[in-house]
C-alpha positions as a printed Julia matrix, in Angstrom:
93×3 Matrix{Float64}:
  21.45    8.4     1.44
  22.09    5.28    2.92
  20.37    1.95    1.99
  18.41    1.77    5.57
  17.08    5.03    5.29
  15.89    5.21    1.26
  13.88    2.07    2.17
  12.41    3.85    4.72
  11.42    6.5     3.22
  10.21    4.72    0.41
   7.85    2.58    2.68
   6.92    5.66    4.6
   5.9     7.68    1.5
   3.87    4.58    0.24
   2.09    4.48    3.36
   1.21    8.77    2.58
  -0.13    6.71   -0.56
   2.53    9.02   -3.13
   2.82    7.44   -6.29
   6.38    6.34   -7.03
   6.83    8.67   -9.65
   6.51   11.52   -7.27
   8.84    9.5    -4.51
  11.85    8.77   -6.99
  11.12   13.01   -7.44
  11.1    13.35   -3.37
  14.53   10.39   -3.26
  15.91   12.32   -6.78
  16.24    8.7    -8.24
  16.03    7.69  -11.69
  11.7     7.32  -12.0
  12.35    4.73  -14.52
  14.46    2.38  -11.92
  12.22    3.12   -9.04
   9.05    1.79  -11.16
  11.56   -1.02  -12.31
  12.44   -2.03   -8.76
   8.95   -1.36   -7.53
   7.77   -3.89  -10.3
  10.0    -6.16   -9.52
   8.97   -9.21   -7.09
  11.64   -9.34   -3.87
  13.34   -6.31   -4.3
  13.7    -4.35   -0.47
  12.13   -1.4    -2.46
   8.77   -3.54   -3.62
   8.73   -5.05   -0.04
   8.87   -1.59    1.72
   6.48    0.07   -0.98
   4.11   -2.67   -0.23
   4.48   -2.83    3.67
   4.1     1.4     3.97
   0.76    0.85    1.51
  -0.7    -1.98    3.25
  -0.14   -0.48    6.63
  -2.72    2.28    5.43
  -4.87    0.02    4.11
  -5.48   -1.7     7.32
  -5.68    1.25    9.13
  -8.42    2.34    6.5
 -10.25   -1.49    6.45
 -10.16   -1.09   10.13
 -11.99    2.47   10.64
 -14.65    1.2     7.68
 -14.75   -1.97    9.89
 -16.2     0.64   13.18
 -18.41    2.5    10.66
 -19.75   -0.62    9.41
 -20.65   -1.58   13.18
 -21.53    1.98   14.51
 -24.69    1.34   11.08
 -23.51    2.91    8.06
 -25.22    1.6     4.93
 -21.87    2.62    2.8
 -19.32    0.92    5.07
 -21.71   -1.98    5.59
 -21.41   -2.59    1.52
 -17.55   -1.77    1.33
 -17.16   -4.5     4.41
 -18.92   -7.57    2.76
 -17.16   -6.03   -1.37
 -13.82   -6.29    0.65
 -14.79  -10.02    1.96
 -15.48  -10.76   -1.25
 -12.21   -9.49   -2.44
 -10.55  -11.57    0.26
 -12.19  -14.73   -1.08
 -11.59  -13.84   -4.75
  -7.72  -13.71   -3.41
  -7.62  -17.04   -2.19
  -8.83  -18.37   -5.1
  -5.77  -17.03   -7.3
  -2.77  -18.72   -8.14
């Protein structure tokens, strides 16, 4: 497989939220060196496995975001726990 297109699939499985022990299973990679490079700040593979799980997560904030407006008591609480979140983040160094 080349390069371009195990990235891929490793950002496109993280945004399917699999758990990289069952994507180095999917990619037949070494688990072990997937959670290595996964844990590993820079690597393409910890960039892609981040940008395919954030992509869901904004899709998710974003839907909570409409039920939040459209009244919903639950989405209202998960809206202001994930401002506070937001704020917490800032604060870390």
């Amino acid at each position: 497989m080349e390069d371009k297109e195990y990235i891929g699939r490793i950002e496109e499985m993280a945004a399917a939220l699999t758990p990289p022990s069952q994507i180095a299973a999917m990619l037949d990679v070494d688990e072990d060196e997937l959670k290595q490079r996964l844990a590993l700040h820079g690597t393409d593979e910890r960039r892609a496995f981040l940008r395919g799980m954030s992509a869901t997560a904004d899709r998710l904030r974003r839907n909570n975001i409409e039920l939040a407006n459209a009244g919903s008591p639950e989405a209202i609480r998960s809206c202001f726990s994930a401002m506070n979140r937001m704020l917490d983040d800032l604060e870390e160094q």
